[in-house]
N, C-alpha and C positions, 0 to 999 in steps of 0.2 A: 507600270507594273505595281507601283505600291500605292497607287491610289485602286486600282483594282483587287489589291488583296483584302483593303480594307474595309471598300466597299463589300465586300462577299464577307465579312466578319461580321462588319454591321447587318448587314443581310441576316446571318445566321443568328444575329444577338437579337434580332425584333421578332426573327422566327421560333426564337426559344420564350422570348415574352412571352408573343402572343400565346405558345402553346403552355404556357404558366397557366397562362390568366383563363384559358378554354378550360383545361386541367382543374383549377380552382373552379371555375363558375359549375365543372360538371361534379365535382366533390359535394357543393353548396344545392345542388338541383337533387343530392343522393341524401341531403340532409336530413332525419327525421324529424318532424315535426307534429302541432297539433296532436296530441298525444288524447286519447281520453277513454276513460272506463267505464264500462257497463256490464250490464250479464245479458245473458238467454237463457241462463239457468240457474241453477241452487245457486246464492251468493255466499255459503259457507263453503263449497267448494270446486266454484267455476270462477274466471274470473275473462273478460272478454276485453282486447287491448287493440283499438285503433288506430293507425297514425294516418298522417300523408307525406308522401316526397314530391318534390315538382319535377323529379324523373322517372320515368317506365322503372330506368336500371335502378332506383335506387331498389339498399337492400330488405327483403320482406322477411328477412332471419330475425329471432330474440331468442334469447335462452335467460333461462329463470332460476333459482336455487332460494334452497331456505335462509343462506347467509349470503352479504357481500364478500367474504373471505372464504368462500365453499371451494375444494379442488377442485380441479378439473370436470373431475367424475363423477360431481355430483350435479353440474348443471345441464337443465334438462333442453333439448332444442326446440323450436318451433317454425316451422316455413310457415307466413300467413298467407290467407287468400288477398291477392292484388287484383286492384279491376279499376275504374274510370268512370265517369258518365260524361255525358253532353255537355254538360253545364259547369263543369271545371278545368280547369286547367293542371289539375295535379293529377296523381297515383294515387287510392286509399288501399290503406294495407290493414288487414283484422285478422286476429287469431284469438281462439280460444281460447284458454287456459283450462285445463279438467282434470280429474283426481287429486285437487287442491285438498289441507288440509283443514277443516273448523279453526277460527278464531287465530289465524296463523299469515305471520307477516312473509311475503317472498319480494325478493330480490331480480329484481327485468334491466336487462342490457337489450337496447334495438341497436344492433349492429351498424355501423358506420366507421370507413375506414379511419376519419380525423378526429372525433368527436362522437361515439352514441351515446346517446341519451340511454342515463340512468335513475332508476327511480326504484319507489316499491310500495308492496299496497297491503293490506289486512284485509284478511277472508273476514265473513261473518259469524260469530259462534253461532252452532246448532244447538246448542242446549239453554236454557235458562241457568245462572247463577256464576256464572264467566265475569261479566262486566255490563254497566250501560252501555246501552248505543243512543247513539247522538245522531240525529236525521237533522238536515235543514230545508226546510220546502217553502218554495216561493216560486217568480214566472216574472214574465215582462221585465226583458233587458235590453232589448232593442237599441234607442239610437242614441241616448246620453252615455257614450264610451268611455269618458271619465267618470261619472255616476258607477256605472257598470264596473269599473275596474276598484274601484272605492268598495263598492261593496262586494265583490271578488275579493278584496282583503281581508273582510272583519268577516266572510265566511271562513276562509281558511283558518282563523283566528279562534275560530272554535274548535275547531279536531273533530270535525264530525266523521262519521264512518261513510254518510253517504249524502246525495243534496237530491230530493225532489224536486225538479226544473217543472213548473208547468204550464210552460207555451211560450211563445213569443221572443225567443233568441234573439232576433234580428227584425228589423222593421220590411225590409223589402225579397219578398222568398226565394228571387233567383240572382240575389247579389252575390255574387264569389266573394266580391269586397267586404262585405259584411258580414259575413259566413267567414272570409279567412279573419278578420279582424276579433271575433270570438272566442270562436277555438283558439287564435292565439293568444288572445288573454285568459280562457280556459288554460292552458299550457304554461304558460309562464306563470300564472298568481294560485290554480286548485290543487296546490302541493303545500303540502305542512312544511315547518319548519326543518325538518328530520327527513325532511324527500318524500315523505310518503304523498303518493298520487288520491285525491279524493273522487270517489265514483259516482255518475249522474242517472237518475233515472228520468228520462224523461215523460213529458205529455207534447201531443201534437198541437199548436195556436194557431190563431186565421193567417199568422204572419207568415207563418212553415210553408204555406203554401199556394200558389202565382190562385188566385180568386177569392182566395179566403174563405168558400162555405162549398160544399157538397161539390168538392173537384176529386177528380180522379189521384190516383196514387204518380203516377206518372209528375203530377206539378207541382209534388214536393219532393224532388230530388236529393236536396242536400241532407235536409230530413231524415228520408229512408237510406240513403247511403250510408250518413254519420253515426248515427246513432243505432247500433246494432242492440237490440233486445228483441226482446220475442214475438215472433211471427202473432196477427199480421205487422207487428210494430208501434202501430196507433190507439191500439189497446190491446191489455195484458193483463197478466197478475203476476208477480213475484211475491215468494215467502220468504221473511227474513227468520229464520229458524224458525223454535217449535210453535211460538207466541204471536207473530207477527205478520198478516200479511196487508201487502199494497197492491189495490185495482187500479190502473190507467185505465183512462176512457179517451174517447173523441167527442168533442163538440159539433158535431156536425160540420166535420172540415174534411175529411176521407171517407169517412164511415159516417151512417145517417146516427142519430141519437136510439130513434126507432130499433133501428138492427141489432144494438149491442146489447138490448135490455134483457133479451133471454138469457145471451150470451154471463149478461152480469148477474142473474140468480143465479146461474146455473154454477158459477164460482164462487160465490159467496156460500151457496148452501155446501159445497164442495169442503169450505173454509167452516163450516157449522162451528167448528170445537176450537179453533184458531180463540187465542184469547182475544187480539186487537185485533181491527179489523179500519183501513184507513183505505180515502180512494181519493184522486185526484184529477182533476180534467182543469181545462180551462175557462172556458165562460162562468161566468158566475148565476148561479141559480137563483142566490138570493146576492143582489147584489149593492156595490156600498155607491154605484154612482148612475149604473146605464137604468134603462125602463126597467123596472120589477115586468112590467107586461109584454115582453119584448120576447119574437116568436123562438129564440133558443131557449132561454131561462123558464119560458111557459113548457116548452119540448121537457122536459129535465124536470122540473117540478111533478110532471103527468107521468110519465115513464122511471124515472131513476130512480127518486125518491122515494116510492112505496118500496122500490127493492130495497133499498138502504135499511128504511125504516122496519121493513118484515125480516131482515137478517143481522138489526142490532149493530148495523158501523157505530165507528166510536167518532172518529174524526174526518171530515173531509177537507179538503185544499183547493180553491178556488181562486181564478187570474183575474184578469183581463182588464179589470178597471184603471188599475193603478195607481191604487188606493189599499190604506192599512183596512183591515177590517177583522172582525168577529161576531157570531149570530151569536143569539142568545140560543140554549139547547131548544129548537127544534121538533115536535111532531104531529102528524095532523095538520099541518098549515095552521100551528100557532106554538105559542111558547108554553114548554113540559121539562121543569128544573130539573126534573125526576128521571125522566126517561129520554129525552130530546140528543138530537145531534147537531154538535158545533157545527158551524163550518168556518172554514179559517179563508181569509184572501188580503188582499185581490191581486196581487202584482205590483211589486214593486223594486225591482232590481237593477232597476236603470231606466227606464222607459216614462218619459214627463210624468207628473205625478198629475191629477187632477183632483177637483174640488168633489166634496163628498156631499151624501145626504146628508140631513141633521140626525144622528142616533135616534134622539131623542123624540122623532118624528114618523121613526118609522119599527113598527115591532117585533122584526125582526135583527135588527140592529144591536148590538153590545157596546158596540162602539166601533168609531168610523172616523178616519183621520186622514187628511192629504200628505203621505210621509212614505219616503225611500223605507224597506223595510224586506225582511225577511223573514221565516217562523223557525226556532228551534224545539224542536220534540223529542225528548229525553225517554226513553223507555229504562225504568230504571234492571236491576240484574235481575231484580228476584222475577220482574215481568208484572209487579202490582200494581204498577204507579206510570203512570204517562206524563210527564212534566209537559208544558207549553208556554213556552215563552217567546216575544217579540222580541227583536233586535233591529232597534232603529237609533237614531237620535232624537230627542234624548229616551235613555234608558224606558222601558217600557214596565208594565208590571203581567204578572202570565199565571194559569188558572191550574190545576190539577186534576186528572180522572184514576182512581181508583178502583181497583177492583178484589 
């Protein structure tokens, strides 16, 4: 009898583990995770917040407030939209954030019974004469993960407001592995010192998606799933207040190059009175290592670049190489100190770096350098002054546009 009571003790003591440990691993599956920010809309007063859980159940609840110390009654709720695809293994949960205040920091709890994740972010001011804004724009982070988390530091390091991503996240388009390996170093390292979360705009790269050139939307899943901005996605335009707007484009990787170019007067002239006016895609038009003659950069030279140049952009952003770079100002298919447009590249955020052309060589060229690297872009309050500076090792030196 008392080796039978015992038995049915221990029985009940493995049955209470086990249901620990199920208990815990379905806590852990309800975890939020991958956190990351974007818009769809005004960035002075939307703000758009992604997670994943690796459970259906986990929770798609956040509530927001202007303080971490806010009663009760001042925090506002949020149910996000939850959905799946094919090609993952988790839950992606999105909500928007709207009737945000200009230039104002709030407070996000994602709900979770052991642990949610807390954070908080800054609108953008709508006015000129608030504060700089601080952009950091760069692409190609692919497959050197220590590289990549390296410079995931010395971004955050600068307090930027926001990071133009353009292209190439990940080396292989339908790795979950490399896709969760991202995001969560996105999650763990693109938060300030202070908690605040830093927000991505991104561009589509050949890497976003299973063929790399002229595939349907469908074969970049992770892509169009993660990265919630504005329909169709792969190119856009966001205003940053009154002074500022940014075009994303596609390289001929969803969208043809052909198809967006009305699409892009027709924004730009839209933007006529916009003081800066910045665009960013990926391939490089004029670039610091692949063929100058090579049939995207020739696409994009014939198509973009009159728009660019008939609507006066000031700066553009270019990947792919993975390589430091800067043109000399630009127009007409030759160099004009006077009226010409930089453009900034190539990609260098973790992804091998490769050997360049000689500057010197080629006259489009400012300077060209095999180097990890990233661009910071200073808009300064009054909206005059566009600072541009490199961030690599070692220190770089960076040019100014006034107006």
């Amino acid at each position: 009898m008392k080796r039978m009571i015992l038995g049915i003790l221990l029985s009940i003591v493995v049955i209470i583990s086990g249901f620990e440990l199920w208990a815990q691993d379905s806590m852990d599956a309800m975890q939020p995770r991958q956190v990351v920010l974007t818009w769809q809309n005004d960035p002075s007063t939307t703000m758009t917040i992604t997670w994943r859980t690796d459970s259906q159940m986990g929770s798609n609840i956040l509530r927001y407030a202007e303080s971490p110390d806010a009663k009760p009654r001042k925090w506002k709720y949020v149910q996000a939209t939850t959905f799946t695809f094919d090609e993952t293994s988790g839950w992606i949960h999105t909500a928007e954030l709207t009737g945000l205040k200009p230039d104002r920091s709030y407070y996000v709890v994602i709900n979770h019974p052991q642990s949610p994740d807390k954070f908080h972010f800054t609108t953008i001011p709508d006015t000129r004469g608030k504060r700089d804004l601080v952009i950091l724009a760069g692409g190609d982070s692919r497959s050197r993960r220590e590289v990549r988390r390296e410079m995931n530091e010395l971004a955050a390091r600068q307090n930027p407001d926001f990071v133009i991503f353009d292209g190439d996240f990940i080396a292989t388009a339908l790795s979950e592995q490399q896709w969760d390996e991202w995001f969560d170093d996105w999650h763990e390292q693109m938060i300030t010192a202070d908690g605040r979360r830093i927000p991505v705009v991104p561009a589509i790269g050949n890497h976003e998606i299973d063929g790399g050139y002229n595939q349907t939307r469908d074969k970049a899943p992770f892509y169009f799933n993660r990265f919630i901005v504005p329909e169709p996605r792969n190119y856009y335009a966001l205003n940053f207040g009154q002074d500022l707007v940014l075009v994303t484009l596609d390289t001929d990787h969803a969208t043809s190059v052909s198809e967006q170019t009305g699409w892009l007067d027709q924004q730009l002239e839209t933007n006529r009175n916009v003081r800066w006016k910045l665009v960013q895609y990926h391939v490089a038009a004029w670039p610091s290592v692949r063929d100058f003659d090579g049939e995207i950069p020739v696409k994009i030279r014939n198509e973009w670049i009159p728009v660019l140049e008939k609507h006066n952009v000031d700066l553009v952003i270019e990947a792919h190489d993975h390589a430091y770079k800067k043109t000399v100002p630009i127009r007409n298919n030759r160099q004009d100190d006077e009226n010409g447009i930089v453009y900034l590249g190539d990609g260098g955020w973790g992804a091998p770096v490769r050997e360049t052309k000689n500057a010197d060589d080629y006259w489009w060229l400012a300077e060209a350098v095999t180097i990890d690297h990233f661009w910071k872009i200073t808009l300064t309050k009054d909206a005059r002054t566009l600072i541009v500076e490199p961030v690599f090792r070692p220190a770089g030196t960076g040019f100014t546009l006034s107006k």
